[in-house]
Structures are given as C-alpha cells and as structure tokens.
C-alpha positions in Angstrom: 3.6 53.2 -17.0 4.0 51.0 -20.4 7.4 49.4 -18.7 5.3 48.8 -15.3 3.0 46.9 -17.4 5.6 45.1 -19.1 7.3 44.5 -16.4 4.2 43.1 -14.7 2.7 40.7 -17.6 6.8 39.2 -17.4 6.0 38.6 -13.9 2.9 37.1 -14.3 4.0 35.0 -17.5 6.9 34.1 -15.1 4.5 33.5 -12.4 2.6 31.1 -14.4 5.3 28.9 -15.7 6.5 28.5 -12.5 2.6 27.5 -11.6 2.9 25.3 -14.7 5.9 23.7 -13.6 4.9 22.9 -10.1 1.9 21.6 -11.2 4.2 19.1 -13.5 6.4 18.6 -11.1 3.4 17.6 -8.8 1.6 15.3 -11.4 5.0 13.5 -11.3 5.3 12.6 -7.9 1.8 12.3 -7.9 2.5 9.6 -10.5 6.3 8.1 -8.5 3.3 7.9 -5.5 1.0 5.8 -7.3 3.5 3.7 -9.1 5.2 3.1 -5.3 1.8 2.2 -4.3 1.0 -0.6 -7.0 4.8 -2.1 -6.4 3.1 -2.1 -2.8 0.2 -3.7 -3.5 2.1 -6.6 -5.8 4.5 -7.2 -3.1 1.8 -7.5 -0.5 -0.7 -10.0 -2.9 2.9 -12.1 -3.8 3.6 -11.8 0.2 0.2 -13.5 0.8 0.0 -16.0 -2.5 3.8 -16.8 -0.7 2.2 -17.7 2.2 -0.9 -19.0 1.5 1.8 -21.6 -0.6 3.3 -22.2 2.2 0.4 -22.8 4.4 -0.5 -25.7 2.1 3.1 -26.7 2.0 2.6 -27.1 5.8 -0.7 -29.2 5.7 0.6 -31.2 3.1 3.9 -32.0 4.8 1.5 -32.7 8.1 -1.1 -34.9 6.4 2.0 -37.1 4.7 3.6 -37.5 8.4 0.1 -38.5 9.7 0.1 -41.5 6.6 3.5 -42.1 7.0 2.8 -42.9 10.9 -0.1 -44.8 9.7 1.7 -46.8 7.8 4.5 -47.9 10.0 2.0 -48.6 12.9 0.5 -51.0 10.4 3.4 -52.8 9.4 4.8 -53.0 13.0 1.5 -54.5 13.5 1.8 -57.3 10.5 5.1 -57.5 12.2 3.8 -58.6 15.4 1.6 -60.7 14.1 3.9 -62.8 12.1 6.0 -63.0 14.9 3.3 -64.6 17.1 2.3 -67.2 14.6 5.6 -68.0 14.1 6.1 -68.4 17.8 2.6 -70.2 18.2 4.2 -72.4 14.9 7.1 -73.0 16.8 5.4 -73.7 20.3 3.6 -76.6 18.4 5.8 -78.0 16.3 8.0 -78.5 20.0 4.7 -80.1 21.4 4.3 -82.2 18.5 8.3 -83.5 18.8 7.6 -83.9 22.7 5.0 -86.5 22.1 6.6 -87.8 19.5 9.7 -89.0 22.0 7.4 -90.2 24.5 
C-alpha cells in the first residue's frame, strides 16, 4: 500500500510537470502569436503610411501636370500673340513702302 502511494504521488508529481510544462509551452506560443500579430499590425500601418505616400505622390505629380499644361498654354498664347503683331507690324510697314512708291 506505501509503494501504491508512492507510486501514485510520482505519477501525480509527473502529471504536474507535464501540466507545468504545457502550460509553458502554451504561454510561449501564446507569446510567438502575439509577437506575429504586432509584426502584423506594423506591416499593415507601414502598408497604409506606404500608400497614403503614395497617394499624395499621385496628386502631387497630377497637380504639377495640370501647371505644367497651364503654363505652356500660356506661352503658346504669348507666342501667338507676338506672332500677330509682328505680322500686323509687317502688314504695315508693306503699306507704308506701297504708298511710299506711289
């Protein structure tokens, strides 16, 4: 009877450090779960900071084309102009010769 108890607090001593160490090993992946799920959550905030960047990268690069386009209608404008008082200068000046020779 003194061996069966024996025997038996062994098994339950056993049976409790194999508790224990389940439990650890549990609280481990319970922390490798965690630690997975923060590296997660960083990569999904970088994923969106990464994209919010690149939405204003976008609107930016839009907004430039719009002034560039701006900008050359203007000067293809100035362009025009000059070339039609230099024609109207031209136009006169060829009046002003014609009446001169008659």
């Amino acid at each position: 009877r003194f061996e069966q108890e024996r025997l038996a607090k062994e098994a339950e001593e056993a049976n409790a450090v194999a508790v224990r160490e389940r439990l650890l090993q549990a609280r481990i992946a319970l922390k490798a779960r965690s630690s997975e799920k923060a590296r997660l959550i960083k990569d999904f905030e970088e994923a969106k900071l990464a994209e919010y960047c690149l939405a204003k990268d976008v609107e930016e690069a839009r907004l430039q084309k719009e002034q560039n386009l701006e900008e050359a209608r203007l000067a293809e404008q100035e362009r025009l102009k000059e070339e039609a008082r230099l024609a109207k200068e031209a136009h006169l000046a060829k009046e002003e010769r014609l009446k001169e020779e008659a």
